[in-house]
C-alpha positions as CSV (number, residue, x, y, z in Angstrom):
1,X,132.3,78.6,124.9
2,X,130.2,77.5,122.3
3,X,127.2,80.2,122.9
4,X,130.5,82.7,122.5
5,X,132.0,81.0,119.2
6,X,128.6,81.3,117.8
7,X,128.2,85.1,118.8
8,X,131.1,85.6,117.5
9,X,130.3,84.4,114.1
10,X,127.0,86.6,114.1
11,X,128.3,90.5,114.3
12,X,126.0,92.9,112.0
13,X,126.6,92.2,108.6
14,X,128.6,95.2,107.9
15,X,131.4,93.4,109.7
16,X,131.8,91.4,106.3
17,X,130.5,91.1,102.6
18,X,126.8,90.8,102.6
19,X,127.1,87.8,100.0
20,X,129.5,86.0,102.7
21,X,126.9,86.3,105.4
22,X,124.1,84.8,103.8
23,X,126.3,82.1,102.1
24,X,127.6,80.9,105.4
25,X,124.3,80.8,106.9
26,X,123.6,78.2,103.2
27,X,126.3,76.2,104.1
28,X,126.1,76.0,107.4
29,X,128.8,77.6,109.2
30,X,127.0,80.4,110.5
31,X,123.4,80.2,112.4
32,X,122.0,83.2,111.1
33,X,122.5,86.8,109.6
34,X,120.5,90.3,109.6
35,X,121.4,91.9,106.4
36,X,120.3,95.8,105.9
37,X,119.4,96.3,102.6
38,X,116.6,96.2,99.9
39,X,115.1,92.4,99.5
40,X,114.8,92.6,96.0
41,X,118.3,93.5,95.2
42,X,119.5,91.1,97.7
43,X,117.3,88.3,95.9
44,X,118.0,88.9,92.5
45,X,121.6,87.8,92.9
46,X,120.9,84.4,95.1
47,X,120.6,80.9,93.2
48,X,117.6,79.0,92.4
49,X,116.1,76.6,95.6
50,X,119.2,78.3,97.4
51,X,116.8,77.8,101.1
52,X,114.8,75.9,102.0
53,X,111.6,78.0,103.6
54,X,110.5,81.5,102.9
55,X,108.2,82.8,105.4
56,X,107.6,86.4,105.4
57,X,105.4,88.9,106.0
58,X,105.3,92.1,103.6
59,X,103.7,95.3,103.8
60,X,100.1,94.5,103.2
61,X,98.0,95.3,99.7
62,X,95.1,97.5,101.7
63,X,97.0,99.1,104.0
64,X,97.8,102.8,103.4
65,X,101.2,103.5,105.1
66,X,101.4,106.4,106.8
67,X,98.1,106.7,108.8
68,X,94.6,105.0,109.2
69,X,91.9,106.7,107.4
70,X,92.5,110.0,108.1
71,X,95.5,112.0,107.8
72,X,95.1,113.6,112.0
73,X,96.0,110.2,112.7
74,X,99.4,109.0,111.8
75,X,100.9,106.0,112.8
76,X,103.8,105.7,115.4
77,X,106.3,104.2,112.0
78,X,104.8,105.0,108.5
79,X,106.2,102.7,105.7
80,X,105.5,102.3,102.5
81,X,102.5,100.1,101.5
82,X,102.6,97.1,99.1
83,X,101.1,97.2,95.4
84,X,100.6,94.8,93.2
85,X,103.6,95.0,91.6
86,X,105.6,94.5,94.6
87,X,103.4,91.4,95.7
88,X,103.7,89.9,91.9
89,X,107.5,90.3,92.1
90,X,107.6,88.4,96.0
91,X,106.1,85.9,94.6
92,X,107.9,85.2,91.5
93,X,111.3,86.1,93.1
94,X,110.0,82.9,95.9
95,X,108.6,80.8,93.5
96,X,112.5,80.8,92.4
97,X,114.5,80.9,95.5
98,X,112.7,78.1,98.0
99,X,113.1,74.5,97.7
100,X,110.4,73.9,99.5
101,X,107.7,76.0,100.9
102,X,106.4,79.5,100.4
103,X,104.6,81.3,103.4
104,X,103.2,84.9,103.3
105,X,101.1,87.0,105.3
106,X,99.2,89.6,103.6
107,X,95.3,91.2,103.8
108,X,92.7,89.6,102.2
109,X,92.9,91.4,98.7
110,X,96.8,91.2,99.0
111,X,95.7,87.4,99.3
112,X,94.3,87.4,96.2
113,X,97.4,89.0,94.1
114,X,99.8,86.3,95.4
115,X,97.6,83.9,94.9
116,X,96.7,84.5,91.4
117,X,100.8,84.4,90.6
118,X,101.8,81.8,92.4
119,X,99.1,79.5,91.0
120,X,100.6,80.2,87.3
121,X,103.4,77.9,88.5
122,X,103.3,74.5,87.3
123,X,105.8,73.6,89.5
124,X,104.5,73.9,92.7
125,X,101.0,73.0,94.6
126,X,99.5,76.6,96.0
127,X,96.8,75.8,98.9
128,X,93.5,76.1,97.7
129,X,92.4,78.5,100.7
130,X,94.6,80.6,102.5
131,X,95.7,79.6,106.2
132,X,94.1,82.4,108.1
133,X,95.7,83.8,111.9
134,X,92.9,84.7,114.1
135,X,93.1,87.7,116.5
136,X,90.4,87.9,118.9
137,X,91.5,90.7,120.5
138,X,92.5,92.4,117.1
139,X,93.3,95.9,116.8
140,X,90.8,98.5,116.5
141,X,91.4,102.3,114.6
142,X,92.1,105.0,117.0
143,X,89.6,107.7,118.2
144,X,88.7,110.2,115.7
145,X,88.9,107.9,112.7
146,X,85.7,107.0,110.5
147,X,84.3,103.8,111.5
148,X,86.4,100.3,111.3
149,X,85.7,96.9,112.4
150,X,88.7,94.8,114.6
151,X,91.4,93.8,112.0
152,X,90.6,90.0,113.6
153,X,91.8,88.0,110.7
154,X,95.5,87.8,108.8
155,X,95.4,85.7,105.6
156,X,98.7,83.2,104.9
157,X,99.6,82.1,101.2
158,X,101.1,78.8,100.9
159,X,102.5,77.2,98.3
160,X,104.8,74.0,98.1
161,X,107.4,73.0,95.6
162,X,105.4,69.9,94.1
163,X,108.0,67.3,93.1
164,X,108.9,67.9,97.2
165,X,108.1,64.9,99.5
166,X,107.4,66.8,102.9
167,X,103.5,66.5,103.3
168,X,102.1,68.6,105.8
169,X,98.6,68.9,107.0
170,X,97.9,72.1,106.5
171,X,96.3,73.7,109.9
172,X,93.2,75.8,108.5
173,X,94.0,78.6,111.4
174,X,96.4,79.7,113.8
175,X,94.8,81.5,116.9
176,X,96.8,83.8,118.8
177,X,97.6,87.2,120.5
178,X,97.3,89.8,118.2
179,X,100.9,90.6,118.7
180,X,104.1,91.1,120.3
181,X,103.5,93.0,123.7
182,X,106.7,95.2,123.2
183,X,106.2,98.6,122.1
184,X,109.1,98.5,119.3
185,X,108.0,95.1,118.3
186,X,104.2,96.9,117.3
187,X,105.3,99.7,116.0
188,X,107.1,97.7,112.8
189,X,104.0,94.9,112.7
190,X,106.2,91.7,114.4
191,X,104.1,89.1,114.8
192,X,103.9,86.8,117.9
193,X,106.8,84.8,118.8
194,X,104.6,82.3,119.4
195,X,103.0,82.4,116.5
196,X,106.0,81.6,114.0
197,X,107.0,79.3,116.9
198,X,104.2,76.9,115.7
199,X,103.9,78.1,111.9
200,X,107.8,77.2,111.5
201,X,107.2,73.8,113.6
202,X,104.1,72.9,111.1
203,X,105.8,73.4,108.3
204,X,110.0,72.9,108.3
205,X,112.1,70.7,110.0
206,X,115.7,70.8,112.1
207,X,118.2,72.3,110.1
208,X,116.2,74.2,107.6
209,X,117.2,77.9,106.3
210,X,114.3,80.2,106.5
211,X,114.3,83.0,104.3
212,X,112.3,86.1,105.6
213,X,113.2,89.5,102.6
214,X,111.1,91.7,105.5
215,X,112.2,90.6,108.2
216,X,111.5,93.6,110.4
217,X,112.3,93.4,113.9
218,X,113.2,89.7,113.3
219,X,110.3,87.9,115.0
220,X,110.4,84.9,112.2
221,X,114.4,84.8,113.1
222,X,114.3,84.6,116.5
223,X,111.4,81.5,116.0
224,X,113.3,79.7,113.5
225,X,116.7,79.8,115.7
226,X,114.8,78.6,119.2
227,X,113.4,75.6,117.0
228,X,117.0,74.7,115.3
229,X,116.7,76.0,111.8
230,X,118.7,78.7,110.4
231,X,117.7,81.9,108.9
232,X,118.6,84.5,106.7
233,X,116.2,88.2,108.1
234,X,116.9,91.3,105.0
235,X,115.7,94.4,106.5
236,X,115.8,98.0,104.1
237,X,114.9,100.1,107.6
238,X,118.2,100.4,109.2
239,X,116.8,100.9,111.9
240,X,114.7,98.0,112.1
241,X,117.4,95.8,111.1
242,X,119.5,97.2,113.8
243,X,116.6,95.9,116.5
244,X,116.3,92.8,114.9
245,X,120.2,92.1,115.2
246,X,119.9,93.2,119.1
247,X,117.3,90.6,119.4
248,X,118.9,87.6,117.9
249,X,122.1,88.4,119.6
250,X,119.9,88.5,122.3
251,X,118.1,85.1,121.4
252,X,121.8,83.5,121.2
253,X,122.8,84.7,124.7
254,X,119.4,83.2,126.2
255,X,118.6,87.2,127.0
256,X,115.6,89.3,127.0
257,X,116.0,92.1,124.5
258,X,116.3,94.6,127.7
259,X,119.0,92.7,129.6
260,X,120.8,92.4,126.8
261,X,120.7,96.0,125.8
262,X,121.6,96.4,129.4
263,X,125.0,94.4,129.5
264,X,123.9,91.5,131.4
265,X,125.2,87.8,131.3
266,X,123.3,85.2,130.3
267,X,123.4,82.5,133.5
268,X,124.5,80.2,130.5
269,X,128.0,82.0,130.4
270,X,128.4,82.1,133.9
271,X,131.0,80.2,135.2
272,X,132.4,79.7,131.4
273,X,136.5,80.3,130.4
């Protein structure tokens, strides 16, 4: 009953106000919501140190967004690629909103832009290198494209509210998968389960509300939710969004994405009122 009751309270956030959803996830009434809509306009109405974490991972600064370096190539879900502007404003807009930490993936000249605006903050302590996530089996361009070395290395800003007591040793690299092995999971840039698994465990503790503005298919979510923290996913793709609601109802019922597309039953439920 209780799996149920908390399924219950986590339909898509069109069943009720977006402002509702992310305030009962704050206050603790609700584990998590997916909210479809723009991160920045979404964040621009939240309070100050209103969660605790944000861990995100935006489009990134080099990448060009709709193919690799040709135009015969495209890739399987264009997007829109980051600037500097964008990056600037992520920052700033974090700097504001977490209590605590401040996690974000980018490439290594995306790197550089955060880290030049967060360290204008005299309020919080920005890592003096970036954390880095190493791919060894890291993707390579497609055939037909000019040359290109692996992507093998991710880059991670982080940056911690200073007057904040948690003290972490930072890990200087995650190792890992390049990521998830599901089709739809690639084609929006989710990172490894696994991964955020042991980036949210590093770095937060039980309870916690994790903040991800592009969340995508919801990878961060579903991490922060099998490790007992809470989290708050904004997606502007509705269709993205829509996957990464399927996979934390999914996550709730102790499903696989598929089975729970498919109707199945969670052998939790079974037996259950």
């Amino acid at each position: 009953m209780e799996r149920a009751r908390r399924m219950a309270m986590n339909q898509p956030s069109s069943d009720i106000k977006t402002n509702e959803a992310i305030h009962q996830v704050l206050t603790g009434s609700r584990r998590w919501c997916v909210v479809h809509a723009d991160c920045f306009a979404i964040m621009a109405t939240m309070e100050d140190q209103s969660v605790t974490h944000i861990i995100t991972d935006p489009p990134y600064l080099g990448a060009r967004g709709e193919s690799w370096e040709t135009e015969n190539v495209p890739l399987a879900l264009p997007y829109e690629p980051a600037t500097s502007a964008m990056l600037t404003d992520l920052a700033e807009q974090s700097l504001r909103l977490a209590s605590v930490w401040t996690l974000v993936f980018n490439d290594y000249i995306g790197e550089r832009v955060l880290r030049e605006r967060l360290q204008q903050s005299k309020a919080h302590v920005v890592a003096p290198a970036p954390v880095c996530w190493v791919k060894p089996d890291g993707a390579y361009a497609p055939n037909g494209t000019a040359f290109s070395p692996s992507k093998s290395v991710e880059f991670m800003t982080t940056a911690r509210r200073r007057k904040v007591k948690r003290m972490r040793v930072l890990p200087g690299a995650y190792v890992s998968e390049p990521y998830s092995p599901k089709l739809e999971i690639l084609r929006t840039g989710g990172k490894p389960v696994r991964l955020m698994m042991d980036i949210i465990k590093d770095f937060t503790d039980e309870g916690d509300v994790i903040f991800d503005p592009f969340a995508g298919a919801g990878t961060t979510g579903v991490a922060a939710i099998r490790q007992g923290r809470r989290a708050i996913l904004i997606e502007r793709d509705e269709r993205v969004a829509q996957l990464a609601m399927q996979r934390m109802q999914a996550e709730e019922l102790g499903l696989s994405l598929e089975a729970h597309a498919a109707g199945q039953v969670s052998l939790f439920k079974q037996g259950e009122p």
